[in-house]
ZARO-788999 format. One record per residue (C-alpha): chain; x, z, y. Coordinates in steps of 0.25 Angstrom, whole numbers. Each point is the difference from the previous one (the first is absolute). Layout:
REM ZARO-788999
+------+-------+-------+-------+
: unit :  east :    up : north :
+------+-------+-------+-------+
:    A :     X :     Z :     Y :
...
+------+-------+-------+-------+
***
This chain:
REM ZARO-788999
+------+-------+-------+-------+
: unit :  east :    up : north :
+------+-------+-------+-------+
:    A :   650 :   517 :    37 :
:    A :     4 :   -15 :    -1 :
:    A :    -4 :    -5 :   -13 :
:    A :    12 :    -7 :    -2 :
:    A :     8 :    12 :     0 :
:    A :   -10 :     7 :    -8 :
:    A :     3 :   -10 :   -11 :
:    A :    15 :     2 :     3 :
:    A :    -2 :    15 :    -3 :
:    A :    -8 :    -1 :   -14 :
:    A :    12 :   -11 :    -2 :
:    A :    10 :    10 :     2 :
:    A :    -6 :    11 :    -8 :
:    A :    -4 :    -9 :   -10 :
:    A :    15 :    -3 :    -3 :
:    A :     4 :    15 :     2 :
:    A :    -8 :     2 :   -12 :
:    A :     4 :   -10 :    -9 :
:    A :    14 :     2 :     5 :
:    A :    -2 :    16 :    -4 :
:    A :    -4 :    -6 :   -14 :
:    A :    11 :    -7 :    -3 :
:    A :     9 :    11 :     4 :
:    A :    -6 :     9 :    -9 :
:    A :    -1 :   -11 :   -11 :
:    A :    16 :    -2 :     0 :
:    A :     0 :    15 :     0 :
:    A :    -7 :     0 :   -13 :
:    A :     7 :   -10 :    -4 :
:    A :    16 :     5 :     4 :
:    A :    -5 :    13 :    -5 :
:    A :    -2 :    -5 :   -15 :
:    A :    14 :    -8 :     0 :
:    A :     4 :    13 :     4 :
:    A :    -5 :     7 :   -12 :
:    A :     7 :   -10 :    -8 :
:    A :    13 :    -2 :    -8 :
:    A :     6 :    -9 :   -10 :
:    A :    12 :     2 :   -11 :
:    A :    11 :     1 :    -1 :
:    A :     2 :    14 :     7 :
:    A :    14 :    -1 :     0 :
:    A :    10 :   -13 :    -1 :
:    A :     4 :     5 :   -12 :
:    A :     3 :    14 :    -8 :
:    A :    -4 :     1 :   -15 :
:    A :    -5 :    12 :    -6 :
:    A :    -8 :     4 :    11 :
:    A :    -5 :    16 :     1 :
:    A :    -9 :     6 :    10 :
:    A :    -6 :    16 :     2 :
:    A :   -12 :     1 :    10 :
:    A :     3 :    15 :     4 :
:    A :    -4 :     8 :    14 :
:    A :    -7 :   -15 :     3 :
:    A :    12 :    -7 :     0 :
:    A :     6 :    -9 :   -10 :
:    A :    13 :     3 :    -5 :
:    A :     7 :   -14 :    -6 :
:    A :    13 :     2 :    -7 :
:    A :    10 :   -13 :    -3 :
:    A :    14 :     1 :    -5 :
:    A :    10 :    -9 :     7 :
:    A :    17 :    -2 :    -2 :
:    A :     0 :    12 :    -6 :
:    A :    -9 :     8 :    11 :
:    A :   -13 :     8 :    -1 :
:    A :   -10 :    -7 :    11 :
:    A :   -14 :     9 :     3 :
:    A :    -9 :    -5 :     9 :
:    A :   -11 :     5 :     7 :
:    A :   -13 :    -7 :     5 :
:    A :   -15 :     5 :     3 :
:    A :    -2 :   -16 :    -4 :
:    A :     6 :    -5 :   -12 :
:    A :    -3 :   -14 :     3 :
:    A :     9 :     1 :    14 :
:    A :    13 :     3 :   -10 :
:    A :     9 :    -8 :     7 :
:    A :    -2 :    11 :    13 :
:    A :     0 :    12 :    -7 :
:    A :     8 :    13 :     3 :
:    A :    12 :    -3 :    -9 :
:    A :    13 :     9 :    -4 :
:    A :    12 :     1 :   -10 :
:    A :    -4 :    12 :    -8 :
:    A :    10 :    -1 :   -11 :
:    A :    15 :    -8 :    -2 :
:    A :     6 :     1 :   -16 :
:    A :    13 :     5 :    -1 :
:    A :    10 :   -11 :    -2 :
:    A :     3 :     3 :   -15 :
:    A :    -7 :     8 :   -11 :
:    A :   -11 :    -2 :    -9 :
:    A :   -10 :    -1 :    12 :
:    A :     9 :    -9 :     8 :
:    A :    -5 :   -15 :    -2 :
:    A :   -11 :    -9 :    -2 :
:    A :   -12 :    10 :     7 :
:    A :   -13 :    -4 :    -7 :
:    A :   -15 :     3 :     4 :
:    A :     0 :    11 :     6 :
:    A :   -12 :     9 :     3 :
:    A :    -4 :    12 :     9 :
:    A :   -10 :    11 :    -3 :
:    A :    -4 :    14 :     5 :
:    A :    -1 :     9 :    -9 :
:    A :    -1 :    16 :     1 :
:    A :     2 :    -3 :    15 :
:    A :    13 :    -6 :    -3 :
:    A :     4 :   -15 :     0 :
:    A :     6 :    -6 :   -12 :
:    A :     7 :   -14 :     0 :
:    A :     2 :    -7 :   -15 :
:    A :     8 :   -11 :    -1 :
:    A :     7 :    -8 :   -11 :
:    A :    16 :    -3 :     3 :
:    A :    13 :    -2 :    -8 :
:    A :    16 :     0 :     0 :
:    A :     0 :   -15 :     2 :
:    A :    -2 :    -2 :   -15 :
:    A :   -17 :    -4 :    -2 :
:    A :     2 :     7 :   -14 :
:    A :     2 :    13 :     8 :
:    A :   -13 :     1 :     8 :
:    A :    -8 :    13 :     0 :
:    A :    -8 :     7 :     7 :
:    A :     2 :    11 :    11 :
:    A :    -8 :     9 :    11 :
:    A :     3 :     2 :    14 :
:    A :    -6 :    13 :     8 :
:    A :    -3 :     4 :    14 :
:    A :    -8 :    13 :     4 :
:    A :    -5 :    -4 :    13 :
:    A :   -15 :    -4 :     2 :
:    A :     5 :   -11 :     6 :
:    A :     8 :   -12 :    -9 :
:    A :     6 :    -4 :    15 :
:    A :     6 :    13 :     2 :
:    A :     9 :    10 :    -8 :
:    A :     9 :    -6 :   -10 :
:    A :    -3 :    -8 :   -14 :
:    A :    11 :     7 :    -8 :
:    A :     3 :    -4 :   -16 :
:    A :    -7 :     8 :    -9 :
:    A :     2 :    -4 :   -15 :
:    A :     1 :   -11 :    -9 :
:    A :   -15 :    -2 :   -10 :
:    A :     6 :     2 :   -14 :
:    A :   -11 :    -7 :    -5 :
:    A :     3 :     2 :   -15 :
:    A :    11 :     6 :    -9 :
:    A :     8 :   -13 :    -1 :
:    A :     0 :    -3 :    14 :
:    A :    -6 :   -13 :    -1 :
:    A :     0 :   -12 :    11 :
:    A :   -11 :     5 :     9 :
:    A :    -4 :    -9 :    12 :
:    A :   -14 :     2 :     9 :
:    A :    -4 :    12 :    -2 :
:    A :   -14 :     6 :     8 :
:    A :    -5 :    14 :     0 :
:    A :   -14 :     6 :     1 :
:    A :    -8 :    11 :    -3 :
:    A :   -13 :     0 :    -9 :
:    A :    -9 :    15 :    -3 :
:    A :    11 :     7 :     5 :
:    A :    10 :    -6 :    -8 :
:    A :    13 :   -10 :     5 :
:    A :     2 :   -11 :    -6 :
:    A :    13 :   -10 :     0 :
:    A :    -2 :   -15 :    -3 :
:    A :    12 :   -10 :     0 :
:    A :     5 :   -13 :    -7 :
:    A :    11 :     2 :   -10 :
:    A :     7 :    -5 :   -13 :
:    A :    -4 :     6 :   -14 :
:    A :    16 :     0 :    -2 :
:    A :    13 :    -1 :     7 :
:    A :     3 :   -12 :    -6 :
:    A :    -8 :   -13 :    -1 :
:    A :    -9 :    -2 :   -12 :
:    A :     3 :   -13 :    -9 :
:    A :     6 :    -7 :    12 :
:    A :   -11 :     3 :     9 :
:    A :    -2 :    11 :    12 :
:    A :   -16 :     5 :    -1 :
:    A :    -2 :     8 :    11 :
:    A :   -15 :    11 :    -2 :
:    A :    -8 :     9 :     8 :
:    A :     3 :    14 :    -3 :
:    A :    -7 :    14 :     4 :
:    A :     3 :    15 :    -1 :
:    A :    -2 :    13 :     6 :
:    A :     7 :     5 :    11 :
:    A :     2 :    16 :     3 :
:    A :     5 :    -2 :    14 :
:    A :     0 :   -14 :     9 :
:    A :    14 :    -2 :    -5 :
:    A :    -1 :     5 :   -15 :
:    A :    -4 :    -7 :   -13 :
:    A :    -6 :    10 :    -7 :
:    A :    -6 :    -8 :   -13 :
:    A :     6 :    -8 :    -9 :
:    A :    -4 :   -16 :     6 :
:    A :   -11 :    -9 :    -7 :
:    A :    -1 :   -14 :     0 :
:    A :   -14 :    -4 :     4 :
:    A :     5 :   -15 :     2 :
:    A :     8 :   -10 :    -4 :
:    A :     0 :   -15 :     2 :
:    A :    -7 :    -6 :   -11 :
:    A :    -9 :   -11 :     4 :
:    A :     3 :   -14 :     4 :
:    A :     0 :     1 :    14 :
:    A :     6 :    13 :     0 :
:    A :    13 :    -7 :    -7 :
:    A :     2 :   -12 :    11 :
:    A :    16 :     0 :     4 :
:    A :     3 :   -14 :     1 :
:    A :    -4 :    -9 :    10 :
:    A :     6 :   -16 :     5 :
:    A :     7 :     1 :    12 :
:    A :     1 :    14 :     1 :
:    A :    12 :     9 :    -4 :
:    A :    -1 :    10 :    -9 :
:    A :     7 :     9 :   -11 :
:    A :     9 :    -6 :   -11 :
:    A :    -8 :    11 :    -9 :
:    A :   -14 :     0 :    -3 :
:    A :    -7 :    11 :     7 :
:    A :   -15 :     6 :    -2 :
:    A :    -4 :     6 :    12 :
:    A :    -8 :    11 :     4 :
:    A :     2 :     8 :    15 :
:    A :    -5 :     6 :    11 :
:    A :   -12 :     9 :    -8 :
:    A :    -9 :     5 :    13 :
:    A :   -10 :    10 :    -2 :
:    A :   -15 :     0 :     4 :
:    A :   -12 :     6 :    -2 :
:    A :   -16 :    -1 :     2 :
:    A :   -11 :     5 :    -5 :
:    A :     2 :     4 :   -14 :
:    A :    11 :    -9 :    -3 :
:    A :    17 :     1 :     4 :
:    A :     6 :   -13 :    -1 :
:    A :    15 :    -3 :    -1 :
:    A :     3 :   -14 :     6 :
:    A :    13 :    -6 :    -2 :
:    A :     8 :   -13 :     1 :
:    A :     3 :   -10 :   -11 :
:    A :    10 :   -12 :    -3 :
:    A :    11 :    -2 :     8 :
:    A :     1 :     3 :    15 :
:    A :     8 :   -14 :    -1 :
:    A :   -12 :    -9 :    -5 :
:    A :   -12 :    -2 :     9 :
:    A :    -7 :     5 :   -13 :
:    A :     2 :    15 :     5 :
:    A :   -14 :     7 :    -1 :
:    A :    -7 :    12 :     0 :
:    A :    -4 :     8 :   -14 :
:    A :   -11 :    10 :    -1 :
:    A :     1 :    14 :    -9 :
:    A :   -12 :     8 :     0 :
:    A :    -4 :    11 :    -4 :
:    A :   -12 :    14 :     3 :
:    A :     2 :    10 :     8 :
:    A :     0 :     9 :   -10 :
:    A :     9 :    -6 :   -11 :
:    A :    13 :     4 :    -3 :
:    A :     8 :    -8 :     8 :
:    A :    12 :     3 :    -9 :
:    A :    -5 :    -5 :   -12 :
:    A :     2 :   -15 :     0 :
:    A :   -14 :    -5 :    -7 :
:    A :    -6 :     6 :    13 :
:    A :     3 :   -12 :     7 :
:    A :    -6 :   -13 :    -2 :
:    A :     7 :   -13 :     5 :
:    A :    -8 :   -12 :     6 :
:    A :     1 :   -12 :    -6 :
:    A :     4 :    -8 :    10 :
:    A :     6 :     1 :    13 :
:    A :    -7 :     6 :    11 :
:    A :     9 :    -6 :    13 :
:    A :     7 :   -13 :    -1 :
:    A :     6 :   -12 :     6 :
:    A :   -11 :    -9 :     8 :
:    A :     6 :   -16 :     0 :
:    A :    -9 :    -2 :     8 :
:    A :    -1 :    10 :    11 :
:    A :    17 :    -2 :    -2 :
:    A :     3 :    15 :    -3 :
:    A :     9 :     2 :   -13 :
:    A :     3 :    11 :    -8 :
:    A :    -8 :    10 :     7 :
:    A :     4 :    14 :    -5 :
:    A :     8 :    15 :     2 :
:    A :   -12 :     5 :     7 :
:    A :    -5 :    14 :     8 :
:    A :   -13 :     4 :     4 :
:    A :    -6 :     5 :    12 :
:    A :   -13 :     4 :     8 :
:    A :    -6 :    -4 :    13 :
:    A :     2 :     9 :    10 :
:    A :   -17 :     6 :     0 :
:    A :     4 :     0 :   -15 :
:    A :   -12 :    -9 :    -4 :
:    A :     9 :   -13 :    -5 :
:    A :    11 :    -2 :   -11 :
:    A :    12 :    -9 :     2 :
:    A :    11 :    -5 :    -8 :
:    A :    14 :    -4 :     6 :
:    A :     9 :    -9 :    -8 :
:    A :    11 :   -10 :     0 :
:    A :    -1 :   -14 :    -2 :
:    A :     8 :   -13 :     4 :
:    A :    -6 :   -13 :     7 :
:    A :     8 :   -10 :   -10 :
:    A :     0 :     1 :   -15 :
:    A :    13 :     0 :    -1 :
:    A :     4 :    11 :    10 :
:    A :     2 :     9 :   -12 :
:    A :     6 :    16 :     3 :
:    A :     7 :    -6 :    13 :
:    A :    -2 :     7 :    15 :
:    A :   -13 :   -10 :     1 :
:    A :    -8 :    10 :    -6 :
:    A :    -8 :     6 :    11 :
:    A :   -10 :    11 :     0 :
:    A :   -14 :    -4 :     0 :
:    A :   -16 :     8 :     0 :
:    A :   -13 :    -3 :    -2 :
:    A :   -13 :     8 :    -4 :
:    A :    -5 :     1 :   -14 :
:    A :   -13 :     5 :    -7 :
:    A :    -4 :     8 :    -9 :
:    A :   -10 :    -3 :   -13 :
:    A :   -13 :    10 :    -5 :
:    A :    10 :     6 :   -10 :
:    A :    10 :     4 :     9 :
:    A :    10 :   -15 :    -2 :
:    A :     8 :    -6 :    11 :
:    A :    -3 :   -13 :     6 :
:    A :    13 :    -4 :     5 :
:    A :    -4 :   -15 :     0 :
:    A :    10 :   -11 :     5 :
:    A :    11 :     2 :    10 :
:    A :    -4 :    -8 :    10 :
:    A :     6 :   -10 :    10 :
:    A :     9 :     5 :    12 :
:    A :    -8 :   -11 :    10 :
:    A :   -14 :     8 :    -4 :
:    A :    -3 :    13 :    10 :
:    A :    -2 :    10 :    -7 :
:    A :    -9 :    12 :     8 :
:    A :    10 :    14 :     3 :
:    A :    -4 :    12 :    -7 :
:    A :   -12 :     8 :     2 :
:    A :     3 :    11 :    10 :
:    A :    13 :    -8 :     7 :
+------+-------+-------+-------+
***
């Protein structure tokens, strides 16, 4: 062979190889954007609530008086999920008006839907459960079941989450101590009680929380409209446990500030969840607004796991400007959080929407 084209040839094969490498490098490298997403989930939607069931995620969002469920193997690829209209309110009634938070669970093979709503009249909201017997939340019908009668006096009752501990249900929810305000002021708790069915208080309700700390207290902000009434807040108690402790995390200060946090109850596994000295308040809050990563009032939070079950995440609202306030710029957000020795989260800060965050183990 003619050296010259013997040189031509390892040329050649010289560039097939790097040319093979390259290839496979921006494989690697398209592969690992791939695996990445960042917040917001949505363009906006507040009180976001997801269920991973049968290796989907179910999200549910309420929306001009609507029910929304979507459904996604990939939570981060919200904006293509499967998505349907599984429930419209009636025109009038005390259900009729101003659908709030809603959430979805299975429970006894059956789904349940708890949402907060009114007549048009805020002083009016209350809880109520929908029901739908088939396996699957996109079939069958969602059909009203009852109105919670969360206490006697039929108290102002917004928020509420159901879930069961040793073999028992449990209903949590944010509610007023009376119907009326107290000494000019509206003070919203956490409360907790038994329940003998999924749509059934069977307790009398405990308070386990009320806003009593400074940062819990925030309701006024500049340059941000709020209510002429001083309002304490405490909302949107979520459930969780690990290890030997069950944690109730709620949201404090008014959704209208960028001061809206997350609050921490805690209390064993084998305490009597409805005595109110079994729960033990952090100091402090555990989630809030970053200035500098420009994410306010982080809060109204759910939980879920990676599909392979190995990683814990939290999804919660938050706005990009502090002075966004309850408005439709909230937008659902997620991000992986820890755990300490002793069985305490980690939710660290809410981080910025340009940073790529890595999809969930499993996805």
């Amino acid at each position: 062979m003619d050296h010259r084209f013997k040189y031509i040839w390892y040329a050649l094969f010289f560039f097939l190889i790097v040319a093979c490498k390259e290839t496979e490098s921006e494989k690697i490298n398209l592969g690992h954007v791939e695996n990445t997403f960042s917040n917001p989930l949505l363009p906006n939607g507040p009180d976001p609530w997801v269920i991973f069931h049968d290796n989907y995620y179910f999200y549910i969002r309420s929306e001009n008086r609507k029910l929304i469920l979507m459904k996604t193997a990939d939570i981060t690829d919200l904006q293509n999920a499967e998505s349907h209209i599984i429930w419209s309110a009636p025109e009038t009634g005390n259900y009729s008006k101003n659908i709030w938070a809603p959430e979805i669970h299975f429970i006894n093979n059956n789904w349940y839907i708890y949402f907060a709503a009114d007549n048009g009249d805020n002083r009016n909201h209350r809880m109520f459960v929908l029901e739908n017997t088939s396996k699957n939340p996109f079939e069958g019908v969602f059909v009203f079941k009852s109105k919670i009668e969360t206490d006697k006096n039929d108290n102002w009752a917004i928020d509420g989450s159901i879930f069961e501990h040793k073999n028992q249900l449990y209903f949590i929810w944010s509610g007023w101590e009376e119907p009326k305000k107290e000494n000019g002021m509206e003070i919203q708790n956490i409360y907790i009680a038994e329940m003998s069915n999924p749509w059934t208080i069977s307790s009398k309700r405990v308070l386990i929380s009320t806003p009593e700390q400074k940062w819990e207290q925030k309701w006024q902000y500049p340059g941000v409209s709020g209510p002429s009434t001083r309002v304490y807040v405490n909302e949107g108690p979520q459930m969780i446990v690990h290890g030997e402790k069950i944690h109730i995390i709620y949201s404090a200060s008014g959704c209208w500030t960028p001061y809206y946090s997350l609050g921490l109850l805690t209390a064993k596994v084998n305490n009597d969840l409805m005595i109110k000295t079994s729960w033990v308040k952090s100091e402090n809050p555990v989630f809030e607004q970053s200035e500098k990563n420009k994410v306010y009032g982080p809060g109204h939070n759910s939980f879920f796991k990676s599909p392979d079950g190995t990683e814990d995440w939290i999804l919660y609202h938050a706005t990009d400007g502090s002075t966004d306030g309850c408005s439709d710029k909230r937008s659902p957000r997620a991000q992986e959080f820890r755990w300490t020795k002793d069985d305490m989260p980690i939710f660290g800060t809410p981080v910025t929407v340009s940073k790529k965050l890595v999809r969930p183990s499993g996805i």
